[in-house]
C-alpha positions, 0 to 999 in steps of 0.5 A: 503438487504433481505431473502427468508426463505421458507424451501427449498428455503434458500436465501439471497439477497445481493447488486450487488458487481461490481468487483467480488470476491477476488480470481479473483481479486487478481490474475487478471494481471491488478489489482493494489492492493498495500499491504496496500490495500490488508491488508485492505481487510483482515481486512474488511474480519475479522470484517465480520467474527467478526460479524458471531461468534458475533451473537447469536446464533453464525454463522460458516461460514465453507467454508471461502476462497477467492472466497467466499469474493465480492468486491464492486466497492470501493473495501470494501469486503463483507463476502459471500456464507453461503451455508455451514454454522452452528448455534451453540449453546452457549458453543457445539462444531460441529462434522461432521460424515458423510460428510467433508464440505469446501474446502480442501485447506482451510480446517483446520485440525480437519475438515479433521479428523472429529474431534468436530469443534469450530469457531477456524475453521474459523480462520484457513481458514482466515489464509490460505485466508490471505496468499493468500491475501498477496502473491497473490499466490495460497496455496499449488498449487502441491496438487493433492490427498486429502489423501496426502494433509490431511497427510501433514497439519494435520500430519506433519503440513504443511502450506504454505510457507513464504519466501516472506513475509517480516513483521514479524508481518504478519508471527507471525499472520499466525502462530496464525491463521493457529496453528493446536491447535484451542485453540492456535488460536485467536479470530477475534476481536483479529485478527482485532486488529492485522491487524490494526497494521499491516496495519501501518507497510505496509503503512509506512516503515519508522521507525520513522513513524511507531512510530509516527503513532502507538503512535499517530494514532492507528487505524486511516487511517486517521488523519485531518491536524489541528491535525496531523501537530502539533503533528507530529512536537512535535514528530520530534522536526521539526519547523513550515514550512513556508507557502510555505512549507506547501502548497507543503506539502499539494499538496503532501499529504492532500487530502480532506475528505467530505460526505453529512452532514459534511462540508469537512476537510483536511486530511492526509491518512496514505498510503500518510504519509508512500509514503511521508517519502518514496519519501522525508524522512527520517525525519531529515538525516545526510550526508556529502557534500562537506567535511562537514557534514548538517543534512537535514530534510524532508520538506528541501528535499520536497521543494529542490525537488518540487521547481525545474521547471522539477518536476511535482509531482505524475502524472502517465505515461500516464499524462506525456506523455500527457504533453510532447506530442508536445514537441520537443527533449530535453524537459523532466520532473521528476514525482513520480512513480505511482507504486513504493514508493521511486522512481523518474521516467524521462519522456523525449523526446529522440533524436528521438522524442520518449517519454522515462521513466527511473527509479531512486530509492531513499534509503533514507540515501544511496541517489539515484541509477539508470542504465545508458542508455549507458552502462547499469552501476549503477550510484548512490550517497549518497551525492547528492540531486536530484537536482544535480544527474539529473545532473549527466545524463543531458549529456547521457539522453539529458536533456535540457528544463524542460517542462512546466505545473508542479503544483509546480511552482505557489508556487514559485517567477516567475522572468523572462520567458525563451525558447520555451516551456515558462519555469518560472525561479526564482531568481538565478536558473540554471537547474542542479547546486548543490544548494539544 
């Protein structure tokens, strides 16, 4: 936004970024950052950096950790904090002789030794950050004398721990971008590239869509519905749903993109693909029910569940206790979990009038899984739909009269009007029956 450049009094000046820093932010207790999110920030921090060692001359940024990087109040990052950096000429490398400038902890390990330093330095610390931004932990938290940590990195080369980290194409850029050979190192425009396809692997479990989104939408975290539809269709070898079908598609997983100029598009984001084919997928599934074998897609199971009058879609805890507020024991609804993808949450107005949330995790080709209120045993099934799986905890759980109010139900035919609560029935309905 500006610069002081009066010798002496070197500043820039920067808009006000409303959540702070990162390493707060990723560490603050109630900050909700799905790893999809994380790994966006990441991205946002390479193409920062891009810029720097794009510049000529070329910046170095010498001290680059999470505290150094602002979040904004829509929780885009912004690369901060030069106090430490360097113009280097084209094709010189830096030596620091008498001072070892940045941090230790993100310290590469030709700073450490006083060794010449390139711009690979940097992309040594982005892997530490990096670590730390998909973990969430703080690297080498025992680290207590500086000559012992300088021994274990540039020696022994020591770099935080993986264990935890699940994706291998995170773990095989970590080893890129934290290798103790600068040159081995990549560039932050390779990097960026990297962190796109990694970015779909985070948003999308499912195989199959992970295929489909590279294949179709590399590098896109978007993709408007009029193109999206027909070649996700021609990829699954699916037909057209319904307009019925497509309209519960559509409450689930379009949303609407529009900016001041251009008039608003429909659109479908690659996170709410990826919770979509976690919540309904996979996208077509073989199972056996009752002795003979159906082959189900996901639009199939999406309206099974979304035409049941319990189910009220992807309202969070708080809503649901909105909704069941004034209803008397018995009532109950079925919503999407706001924390984790492939669960189902029963929100219930319990016997003593108290409002109950209970978890029941889907797993795709091994159905569904939940505890039992009772004795604490696993209740699951890989036949069942979760029409008639409810079923199977209707008794335990006191589940009576769905609770009116779901967004779903004016897609369906409205026949008759039944109970206190004022609950819309279609056509041959009956709360619990296997028919789905």
């Amino acid at each position: 936004m500006g610069a002081c450049t009066v010798p002496g009094e070197m500043a820039i000046v920067t808009e006000l970024c409303h959540r702070g820093n990162l390493e707060t932010l990723l560490h603050h207790e109630k900050a909700q950052l799905s790893l999809y999110k994380r790994m966006e920030m990441a991205k946002e921090t390479a193409v920062g950096m891009a810029w720097l060692h794009g510049a000529d001359p070329q910046i170095i940024h010498r001290d680059l950790k999470p505290s150094n990087l602002l979040v904004d109040r829509h929780g885009q990052i912004k690369v901060c904090d030069f106090g430490l950096s360097a113009i280097k000429p084209a094709n010189e490398s830096l030596q620091y002789k008498e001072t070892i400038p940045g941090t230790p902890l993100w310290m590469p390990p030709e700073v450490m030794m006083g060794r010449k330093v390139t711009e690979k330095a940097d992309v040594y610390s982005y892997g530490i950050v990096l670590w730390e931004i998909v973990t969430q932990q703080i690297p080498f938290p025992d680290m207590k004398s500086f000559p012992k940590f300088r021994q274990m990195v540039c020696l022994n080369n020591v770099r935080p721990p993986m264990d935890d980290i699940k994706l291998p194409s995170v773990r095989n850029l970590l080893d890129l971008c934290w290798h103790k050979d600068p040159d081995t190192r990549p560039s932050f425009e390779e990097i960026v590239k990297m962190i796109e396809v990694i970015m779909i692997d985070c948003a999308i479990e499912d195989e199959q869509g992970r295929e489909f989104w590279k294949g179709t939408f590399p590098g896109q975290e978007y993709a408007p519905l009029d193109e999206f539809l027909p070649r996700f269709l021609e990829f699954s070898g699916l037909e057209t749903p319904d307009t019925v079908h497509l309209e519960v598609f559509k409450l689930l997983v379009v949303s609407e993109l529009s900016d001041n100029i251009m008039k608003p598009i429909d659109v479908v984001r690659i996170a709410d693909f990826g919770a979509f084919l976690q919540n309904f997928g996979p996208i077509t599934l073989q199972r056996e029910r009752r002795g003979k074998k159906e082959t189900v897609n996901v639009f199939q199971r999406m309206y099974g569940i979304c035409k049941q009058p319990w189910f009220h879609g992807d309202i969070s805890k708080n809503q649901a206790e909105t909704i069941l507020r004034g209803y008397k024991s018995g009532y109950f609804l079925v919503r999407l979990s706001t924390t984790v993808t492939g669960c189902f949450t029963i929100s219930r107005v319990t016997p003593k009038s108290t409002i109950h949330h209970h978890r029941i995790d889907y797993k795709g080709s091994k159905g569904y899984a939940t505890r039992s209120i009772v004795d604490k045993s696993i209740i699951s099934s890989s036949s069942k739909s979760l029409h008639s799986f409810i079923g199977l905890l209707k008794e335990d759980m006191h589940l009576e009269t769905p609770c009116p109010g779901s967004k779903f139900r004016v897609l369906f035919k409205v026949q008759q009007t039944i109970g206190p609560g004022g609950y819309d029935q279609d056509d041959n309905e009956t709360l619990f029956a296997d028919i789905d």
